[in-house]
N, CA, C and O of each residue as an XYZ file, in Angstrom:
256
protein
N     -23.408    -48.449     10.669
C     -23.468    -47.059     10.266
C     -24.694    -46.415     10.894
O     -25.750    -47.039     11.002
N     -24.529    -45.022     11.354
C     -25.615    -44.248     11.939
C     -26.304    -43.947     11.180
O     -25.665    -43.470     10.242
N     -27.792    -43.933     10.925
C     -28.715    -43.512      9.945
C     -29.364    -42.594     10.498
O     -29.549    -41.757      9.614
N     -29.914    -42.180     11.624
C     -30.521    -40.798     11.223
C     -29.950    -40.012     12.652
O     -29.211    -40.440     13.539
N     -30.531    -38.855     12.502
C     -30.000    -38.155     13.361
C     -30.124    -38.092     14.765
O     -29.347    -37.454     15.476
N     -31.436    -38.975     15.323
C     -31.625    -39.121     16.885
C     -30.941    -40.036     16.872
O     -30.616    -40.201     18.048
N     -30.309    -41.069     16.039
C     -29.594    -41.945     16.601
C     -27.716    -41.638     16.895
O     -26.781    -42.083     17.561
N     -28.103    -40.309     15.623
C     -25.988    -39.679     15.828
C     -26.015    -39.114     17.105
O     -24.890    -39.071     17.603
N     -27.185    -38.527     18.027
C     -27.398    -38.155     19.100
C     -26.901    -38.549     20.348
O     -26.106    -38.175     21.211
N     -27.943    -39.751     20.019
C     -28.144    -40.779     21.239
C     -26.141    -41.529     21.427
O     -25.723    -41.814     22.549
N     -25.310    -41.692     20.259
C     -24.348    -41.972     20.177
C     -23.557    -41.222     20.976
O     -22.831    -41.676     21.860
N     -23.732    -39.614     20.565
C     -22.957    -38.883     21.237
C     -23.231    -38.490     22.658
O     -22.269    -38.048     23.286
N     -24.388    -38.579     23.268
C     -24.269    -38.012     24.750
C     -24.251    -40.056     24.899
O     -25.024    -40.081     25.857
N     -24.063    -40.972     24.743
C     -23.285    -41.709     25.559
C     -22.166    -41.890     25.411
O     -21.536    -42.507     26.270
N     -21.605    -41.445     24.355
C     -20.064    -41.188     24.291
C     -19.458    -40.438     25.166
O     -18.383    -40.861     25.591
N     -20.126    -38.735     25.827
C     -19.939    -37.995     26.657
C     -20.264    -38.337     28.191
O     -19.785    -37.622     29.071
N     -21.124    -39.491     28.524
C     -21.724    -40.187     29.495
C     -20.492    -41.034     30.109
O     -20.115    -41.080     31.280
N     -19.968    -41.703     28.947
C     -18.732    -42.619     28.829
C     -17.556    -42.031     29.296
O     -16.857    -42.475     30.206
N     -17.347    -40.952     28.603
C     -16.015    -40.068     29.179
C     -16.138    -39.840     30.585
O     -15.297    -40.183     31.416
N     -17.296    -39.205     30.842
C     -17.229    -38.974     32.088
C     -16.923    -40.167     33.507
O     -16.131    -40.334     34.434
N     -17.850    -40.638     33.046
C     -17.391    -41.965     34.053
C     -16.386    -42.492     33.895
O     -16.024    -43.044     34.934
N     -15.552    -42.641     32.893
C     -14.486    -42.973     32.875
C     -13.250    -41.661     33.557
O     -12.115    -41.856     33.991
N     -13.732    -40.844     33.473
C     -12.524    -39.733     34.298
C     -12.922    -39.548     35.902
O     -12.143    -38.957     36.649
N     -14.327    -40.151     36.441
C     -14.635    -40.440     37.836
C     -13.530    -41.750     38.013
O     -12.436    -41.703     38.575
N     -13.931    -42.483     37.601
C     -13.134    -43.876     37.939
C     -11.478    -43.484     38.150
O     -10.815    -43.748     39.153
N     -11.043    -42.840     37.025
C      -9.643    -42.658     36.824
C      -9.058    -41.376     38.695
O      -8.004    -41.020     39.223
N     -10.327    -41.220     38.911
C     -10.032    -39.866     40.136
C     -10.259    -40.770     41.314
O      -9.559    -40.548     42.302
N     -11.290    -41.940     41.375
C     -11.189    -42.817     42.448
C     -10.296    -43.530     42.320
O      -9.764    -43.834     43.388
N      -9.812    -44.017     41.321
C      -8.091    -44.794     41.611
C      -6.906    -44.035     42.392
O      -6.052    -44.432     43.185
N      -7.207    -42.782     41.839
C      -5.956    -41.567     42.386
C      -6.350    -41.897     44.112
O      -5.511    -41.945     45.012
N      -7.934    -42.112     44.281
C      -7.436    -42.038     45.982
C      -7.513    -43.411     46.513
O      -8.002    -43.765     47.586
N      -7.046    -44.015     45.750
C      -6.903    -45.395     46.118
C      -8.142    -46.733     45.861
O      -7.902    -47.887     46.216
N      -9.273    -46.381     45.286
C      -9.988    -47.337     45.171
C      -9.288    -48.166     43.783
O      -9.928    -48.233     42.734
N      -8.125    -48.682     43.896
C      -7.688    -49.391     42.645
C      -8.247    -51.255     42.435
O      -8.642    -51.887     41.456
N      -8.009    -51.638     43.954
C      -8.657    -52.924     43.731
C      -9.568    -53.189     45.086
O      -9.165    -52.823     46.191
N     -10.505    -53.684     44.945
C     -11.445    -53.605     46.150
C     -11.237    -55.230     46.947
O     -11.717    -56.313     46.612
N     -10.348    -54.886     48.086
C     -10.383    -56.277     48.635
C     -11.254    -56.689     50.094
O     -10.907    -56.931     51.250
N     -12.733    -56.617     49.280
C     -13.904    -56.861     50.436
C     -14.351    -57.792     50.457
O     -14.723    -58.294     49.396
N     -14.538    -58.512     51.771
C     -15.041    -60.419     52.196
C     -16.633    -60.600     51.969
O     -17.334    -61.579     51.710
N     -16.968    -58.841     52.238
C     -18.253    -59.048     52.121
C     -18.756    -57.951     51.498
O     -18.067    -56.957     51.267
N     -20.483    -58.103     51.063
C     -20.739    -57.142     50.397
C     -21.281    -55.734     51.164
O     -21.732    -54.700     50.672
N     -21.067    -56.093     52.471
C     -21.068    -54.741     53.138
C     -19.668    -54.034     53.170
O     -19.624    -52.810     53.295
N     -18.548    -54.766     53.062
C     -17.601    -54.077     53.290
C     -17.151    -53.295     51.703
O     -16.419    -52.311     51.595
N     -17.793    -54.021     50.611
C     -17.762    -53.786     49.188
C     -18.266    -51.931     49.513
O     -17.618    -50.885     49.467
N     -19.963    -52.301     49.890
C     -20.652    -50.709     49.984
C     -19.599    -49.910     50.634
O     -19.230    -48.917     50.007
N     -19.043    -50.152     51.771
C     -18.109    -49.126     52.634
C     -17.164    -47.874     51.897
O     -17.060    -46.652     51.800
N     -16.461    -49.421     51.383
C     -15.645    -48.815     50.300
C     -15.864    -47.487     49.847
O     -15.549    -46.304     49.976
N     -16.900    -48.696     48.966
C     -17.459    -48.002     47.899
C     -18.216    -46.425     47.989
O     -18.197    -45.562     47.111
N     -18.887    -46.358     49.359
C     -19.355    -45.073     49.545
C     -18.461    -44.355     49.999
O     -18.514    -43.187     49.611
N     -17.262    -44.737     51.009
C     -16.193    -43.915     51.290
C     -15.567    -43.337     50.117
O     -15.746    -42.157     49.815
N     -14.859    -44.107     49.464
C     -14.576    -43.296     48.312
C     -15.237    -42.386     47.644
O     -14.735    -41.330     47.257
N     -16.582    -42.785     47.436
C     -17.143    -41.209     46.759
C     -17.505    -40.405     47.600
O     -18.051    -39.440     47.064
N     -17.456    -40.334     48.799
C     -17.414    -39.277     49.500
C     -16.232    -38.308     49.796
O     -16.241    -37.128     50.147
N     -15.222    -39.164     49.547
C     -13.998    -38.672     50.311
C     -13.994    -37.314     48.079
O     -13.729    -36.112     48.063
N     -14.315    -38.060     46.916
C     -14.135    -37.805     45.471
C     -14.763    -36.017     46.277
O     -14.167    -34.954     46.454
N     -16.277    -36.490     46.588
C     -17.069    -35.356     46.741
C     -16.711    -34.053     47.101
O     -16.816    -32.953     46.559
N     -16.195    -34.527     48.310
C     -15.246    -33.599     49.315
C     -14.516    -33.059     48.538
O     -14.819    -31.957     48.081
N     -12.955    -33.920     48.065
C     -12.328    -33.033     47.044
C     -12.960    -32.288     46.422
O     -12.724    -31.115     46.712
N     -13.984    -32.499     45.358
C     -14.070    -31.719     44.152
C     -14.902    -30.168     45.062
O     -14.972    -29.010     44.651
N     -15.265    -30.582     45.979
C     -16.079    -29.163     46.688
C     -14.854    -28.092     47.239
O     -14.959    -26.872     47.362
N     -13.618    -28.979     47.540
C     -12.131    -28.192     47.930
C     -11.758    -27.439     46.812
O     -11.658    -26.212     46.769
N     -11.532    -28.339     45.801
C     -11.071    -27.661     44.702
C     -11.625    -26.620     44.098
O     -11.037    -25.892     43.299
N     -12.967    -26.489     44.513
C     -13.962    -25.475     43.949
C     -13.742    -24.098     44.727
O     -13.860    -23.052     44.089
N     -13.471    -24.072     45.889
C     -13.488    -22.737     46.677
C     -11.988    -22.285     46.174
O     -11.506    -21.216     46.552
């Protein structure tokens, strides 16, 4: 149980912290980062930065 109020706080912006990253993740699956099949951990980063670049891009499209 939550007892005082910096702690009902602290609950709620990581609850909102939580959502969010969880609706990034759910937008990098949409462009395909669903399973990462990298030999190495450079090809892991590749990925990994391609995809949020390519996220970035979108969301700057969608904005204009």
């Amino acid at each position: 149980m939550i007892s005082s109020d910096n702690e009902r706080e602290y609950y709620r912006a990581l609850s909102k912290l939580r959502k969010m990253i969880e609706t990034i993740f759910s937008q990098l699956e949409n462009l395909g980062l669903r399973f990462v099949r990298a030999i190495s951990r450079r090809g892991l980063a590749i990925k990994i930065i391609l995809s949020t670049i390519a996220y970035n891009i979108l969301q700057v499209m969608r904005g204009i």
